[in-house]
N, C-alpha and C positions, 0 to 999 in steps of 0.2 A: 448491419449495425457497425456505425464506427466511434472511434472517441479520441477525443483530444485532451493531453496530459499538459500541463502548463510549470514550467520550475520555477520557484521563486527564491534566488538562489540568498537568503539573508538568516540571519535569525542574531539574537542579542547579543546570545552567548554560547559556547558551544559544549554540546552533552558530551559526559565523558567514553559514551559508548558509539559515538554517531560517526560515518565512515561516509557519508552522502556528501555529496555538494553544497558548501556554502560559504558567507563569506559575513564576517562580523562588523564589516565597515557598510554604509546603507550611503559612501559618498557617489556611486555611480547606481543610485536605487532610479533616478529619474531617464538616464541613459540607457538602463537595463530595459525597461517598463517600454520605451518607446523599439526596443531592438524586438524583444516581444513582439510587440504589433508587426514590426515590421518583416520579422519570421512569420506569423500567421500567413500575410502577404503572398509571401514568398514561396509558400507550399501550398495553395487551394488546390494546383492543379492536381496534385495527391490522389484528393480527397475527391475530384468533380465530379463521378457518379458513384457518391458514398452523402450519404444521411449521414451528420453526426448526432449521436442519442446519448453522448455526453461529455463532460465537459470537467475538466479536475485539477485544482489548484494544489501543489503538492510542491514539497521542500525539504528544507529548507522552512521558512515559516513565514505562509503565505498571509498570515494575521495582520505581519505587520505592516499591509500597504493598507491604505485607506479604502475606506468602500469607492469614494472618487477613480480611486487608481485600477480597483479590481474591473470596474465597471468600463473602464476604456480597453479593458482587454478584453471580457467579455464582450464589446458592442463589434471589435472586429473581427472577430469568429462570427458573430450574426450577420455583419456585413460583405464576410470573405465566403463562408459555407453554408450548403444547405442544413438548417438546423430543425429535429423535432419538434411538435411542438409541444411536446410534452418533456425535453431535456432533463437531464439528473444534473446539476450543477453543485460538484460537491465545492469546501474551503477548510483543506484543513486547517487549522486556529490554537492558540497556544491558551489556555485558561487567562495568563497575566496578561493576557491584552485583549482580550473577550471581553474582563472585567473592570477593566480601566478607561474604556472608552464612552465617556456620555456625553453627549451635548441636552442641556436641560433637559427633560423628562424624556427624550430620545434614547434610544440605546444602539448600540451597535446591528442588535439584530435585526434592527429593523431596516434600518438601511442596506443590511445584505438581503432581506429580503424585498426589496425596493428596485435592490439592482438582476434578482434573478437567481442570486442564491437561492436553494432550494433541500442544501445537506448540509449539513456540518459534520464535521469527523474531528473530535476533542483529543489531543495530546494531552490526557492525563499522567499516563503510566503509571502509579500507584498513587495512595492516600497518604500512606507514613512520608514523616518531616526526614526520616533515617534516610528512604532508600533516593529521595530527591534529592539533597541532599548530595547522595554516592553517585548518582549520575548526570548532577550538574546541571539538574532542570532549573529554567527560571523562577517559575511558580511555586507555591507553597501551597499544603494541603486543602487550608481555607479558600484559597482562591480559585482551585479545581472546582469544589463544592459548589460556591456561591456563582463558579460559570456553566454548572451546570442545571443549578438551579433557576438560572436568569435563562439559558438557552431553553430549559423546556416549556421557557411560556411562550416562546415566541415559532420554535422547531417542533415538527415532530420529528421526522426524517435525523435525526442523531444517530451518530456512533462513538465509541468510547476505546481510544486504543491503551492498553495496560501490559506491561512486562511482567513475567515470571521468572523463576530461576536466579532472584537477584541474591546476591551472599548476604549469609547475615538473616534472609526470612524465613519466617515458619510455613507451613501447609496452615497456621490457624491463621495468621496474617494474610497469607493469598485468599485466604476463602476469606475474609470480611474485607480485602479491596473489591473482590469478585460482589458483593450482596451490599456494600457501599454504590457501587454502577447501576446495579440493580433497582436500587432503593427510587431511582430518580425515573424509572420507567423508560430506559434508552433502549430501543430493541436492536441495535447491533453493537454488537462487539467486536473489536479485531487486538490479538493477542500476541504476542510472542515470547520468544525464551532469550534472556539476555543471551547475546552472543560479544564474544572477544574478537574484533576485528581489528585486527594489524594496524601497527601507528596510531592507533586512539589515543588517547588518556587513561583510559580502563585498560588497555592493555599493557600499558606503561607501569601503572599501577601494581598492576598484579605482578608483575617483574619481578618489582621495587619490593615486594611483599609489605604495600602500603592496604591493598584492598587482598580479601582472599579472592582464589580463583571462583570460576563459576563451578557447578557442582551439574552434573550429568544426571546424575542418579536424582537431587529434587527438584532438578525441570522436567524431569516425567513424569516425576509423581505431581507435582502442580498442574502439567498439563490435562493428567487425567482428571482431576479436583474442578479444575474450566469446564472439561466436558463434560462430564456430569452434572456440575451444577448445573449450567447453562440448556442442558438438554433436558431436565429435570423441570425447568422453570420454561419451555416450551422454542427455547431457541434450536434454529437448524446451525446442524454442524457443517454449512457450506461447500467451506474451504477450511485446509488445515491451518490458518490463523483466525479466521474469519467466521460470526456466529450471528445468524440474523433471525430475528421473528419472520412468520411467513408473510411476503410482500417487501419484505426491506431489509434483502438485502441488496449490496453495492452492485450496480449496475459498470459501473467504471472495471470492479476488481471480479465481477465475474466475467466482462469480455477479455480479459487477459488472459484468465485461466480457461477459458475456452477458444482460445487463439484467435480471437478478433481483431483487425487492424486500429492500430491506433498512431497517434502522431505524439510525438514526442519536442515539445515548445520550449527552447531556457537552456542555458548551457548545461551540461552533463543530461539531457531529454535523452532518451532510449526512444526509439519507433519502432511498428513492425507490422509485415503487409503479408505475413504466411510464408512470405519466399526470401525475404530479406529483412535484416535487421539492422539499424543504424542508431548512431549513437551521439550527441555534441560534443565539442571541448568540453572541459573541465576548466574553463578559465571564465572570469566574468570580464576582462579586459580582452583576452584575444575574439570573444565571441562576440562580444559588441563593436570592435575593430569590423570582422567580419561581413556582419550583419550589413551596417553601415556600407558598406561597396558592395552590395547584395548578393553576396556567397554563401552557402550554408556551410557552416563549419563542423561540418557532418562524416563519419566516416562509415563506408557501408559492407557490411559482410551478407554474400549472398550465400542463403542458407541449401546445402546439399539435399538428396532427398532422405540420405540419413543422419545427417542436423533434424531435418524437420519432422522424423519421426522420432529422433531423442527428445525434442522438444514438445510433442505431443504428450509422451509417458510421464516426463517430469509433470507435466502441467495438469494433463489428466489425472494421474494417481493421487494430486492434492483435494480432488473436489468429490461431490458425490456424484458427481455425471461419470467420473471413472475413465476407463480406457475402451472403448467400443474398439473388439475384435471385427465386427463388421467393417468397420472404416480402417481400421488397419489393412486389412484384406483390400479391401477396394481403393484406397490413395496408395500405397506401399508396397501389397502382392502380398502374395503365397511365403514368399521367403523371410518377410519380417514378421507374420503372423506366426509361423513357424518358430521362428525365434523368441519371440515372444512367449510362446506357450512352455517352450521347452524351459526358458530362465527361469518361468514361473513357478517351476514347480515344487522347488523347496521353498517357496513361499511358501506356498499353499500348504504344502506337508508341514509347514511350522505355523499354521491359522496365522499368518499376516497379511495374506491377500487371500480373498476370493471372486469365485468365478461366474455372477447371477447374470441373468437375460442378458447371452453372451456378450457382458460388460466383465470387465477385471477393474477391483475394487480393492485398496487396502482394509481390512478388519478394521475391529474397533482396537485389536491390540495393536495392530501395523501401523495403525496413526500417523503414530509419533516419531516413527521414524522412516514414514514415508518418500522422503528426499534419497536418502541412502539405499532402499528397496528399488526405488525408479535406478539410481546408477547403475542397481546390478542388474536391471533391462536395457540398458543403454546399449546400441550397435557401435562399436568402434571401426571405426574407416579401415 
């Protein structure tokens, strides 16, 4: 299985939390769109004996190009690669432009599913007018609502992505954004915990002691509140952001965490082939520069064989597939099995990992801080 990530590097306006690529002017949005294609192009050779079984619109905020636009992107993936023929084709989508687009009795969705759309992934992140507001979303509460309301006649295949940990909220608040999502019968969720990322807004803010800081202590206690509930009402706990009913979950965001190759499309695109990892400019003028005299503006770091087993522990410890001690033994040897076991043990003696059908698994109390547990497995060169 392989899959193709697409950046679509725009959005209106910029969140005060958001650290990703993009750019608030949409005057080189038609130059971008054709440099696109012309990167698909340019790497089938990648991919020539590799199925791609999906396909993901990701940003930045891929809403705002037209079904017209998405769809010439889409047609040269089908015309450059071998494609499933059952593909997962997600779009992530901003509610205020889900909502706003009708041409007479037409909607939007329909025309994404006309072109091959097949998912949508909703940038809600909360309900309250407060916390959108504090993070400088475009949308307003009503119009999450009314886009989710308008997506489920047309989708099943949704997901609903929502922040916790934001200052200022309650545990009662998170739990009725939590059963506000709910209510609309969306079976995945993907979640996370505000985080303070350098040079933001939000962390600018927090300085200035204009916003308070994030608080540690009630993003754990909300993340337990997600898992519960959500696990309670019959979703799987996947991945540690990530909650799907059985059948749907993300296809795109489970080959990553099980180290599948994928391509990485759009300035700042990440790629990864097991052995190496590559990444684009950060520029939407030098990449389209680029593009145009047909160069990838790509820089590639080949991954060690103890890269690639720090990169398995990270990636494994988030999901329920876990860390198979059989495959560490058999791609890495005796020596990082060894190692491995030995780091583990104050896990385990503190119930934050354990050790079933010799799989290494964080607990349910490890969860949460699984990211930090994996570093203290991490092999240093």
């Amino acid at each position: 299985m392989a899959g193709i990530y697409i950046h679509i590097p725009f959005c209106k306006q910029a969140c005060h939390y958001c650290d990703f690529h993009f750019s608030t002017s949409l005057k080189k949005k038609d130059e971008l769109i054709e440099a696109l294609i012309t990167e698909i192009k340019l790497r089938k050779a990648e991919f020539e004996n590799k199925k791609v079984e999906t396909i993901y619109f990701g940003g930045g905020t891929p809403s705002l190009l037209s079904a017209e636009e998405l769809k010439l992107i889409i047609d040269a993936v089908y015309e450059n690669y071998r494609v499933s023929d059952t593909p997962e084709i997600t779009l992530e989508a901003n509610p205020d432009d889900i909502v706003s687009v009708r041409a007479q009795s037409r909607t939007i969705f329909q025309d994404y599913k006309a072109i091959g759309i097949n998912r949508l992934s909703i940038g809600i992140q909360s309900f309250f007018e407060a916390d959108l507001k504090l993070m400088n979303r475009a949308h307003n509460s009503e119009e999450a609502k009314i886009a989710l309301q308008e997506a489920t006649q047309h989708f099943d295949n949704i997901s609903v992505d929502l922040i916790y940990g934001i200052p200022g909220s309650t545990n009662a608040q998170w739990l009725e954004n939590i059963e506000m999502a709910l209510s609309f019968n969306i079976p995945h969720i993907s979640s996370y915990a505000l985080t303070v990322e350098p040079k933001t807004a939000l962390a600018n803010f927090i300085k200035k002691g204009i916003i308070e800081n994030v608080d540690d202590a009630l993003a754990e206690a909300q993340f337990h509140i997600l898992v519960e509930t959500l696990t309670n009402r019959g979703f799987i706990h996947y991945e540690l952001s990530n909650f799907g009913k059985p059948d749907y979950f993300s296809r795109n965001n489970s080959a990553y965490w099980q180290g599948k190759s994928y391509l990485g499309i759009g300035p700042s695109a990440h790629s990864f082939n097991g052995i190496e990892r590559g990444w684009n400019i950060r520029n939407n003028s030098k990449y389209i520069q680029a593009i145009s005299e047909s160069c990838l503006p790509m820089e590639i770091e080949k991954l060690s064989k103890t890269d690639q087993y720090n990169e398995y522990i990270m990636t494994g410890l988030r999901t329920i597939w876990g860390v198979s001690l059989e495959k560490i033994e058999r791609e890495f040897g005796l020596h990082f099995k060894a190692f491995l076991l030995k780091e583990s043990e104050k896990h385990i003696a503190n119930n934050l990992l354990q050790i079933e059908d010799e799989t290494l698994h964080v607990t349910k109390k490890g969860a949460f801080l699984s990211d930090g547990i994996a570093s203290d497995l991490f092999l240093l060169n």
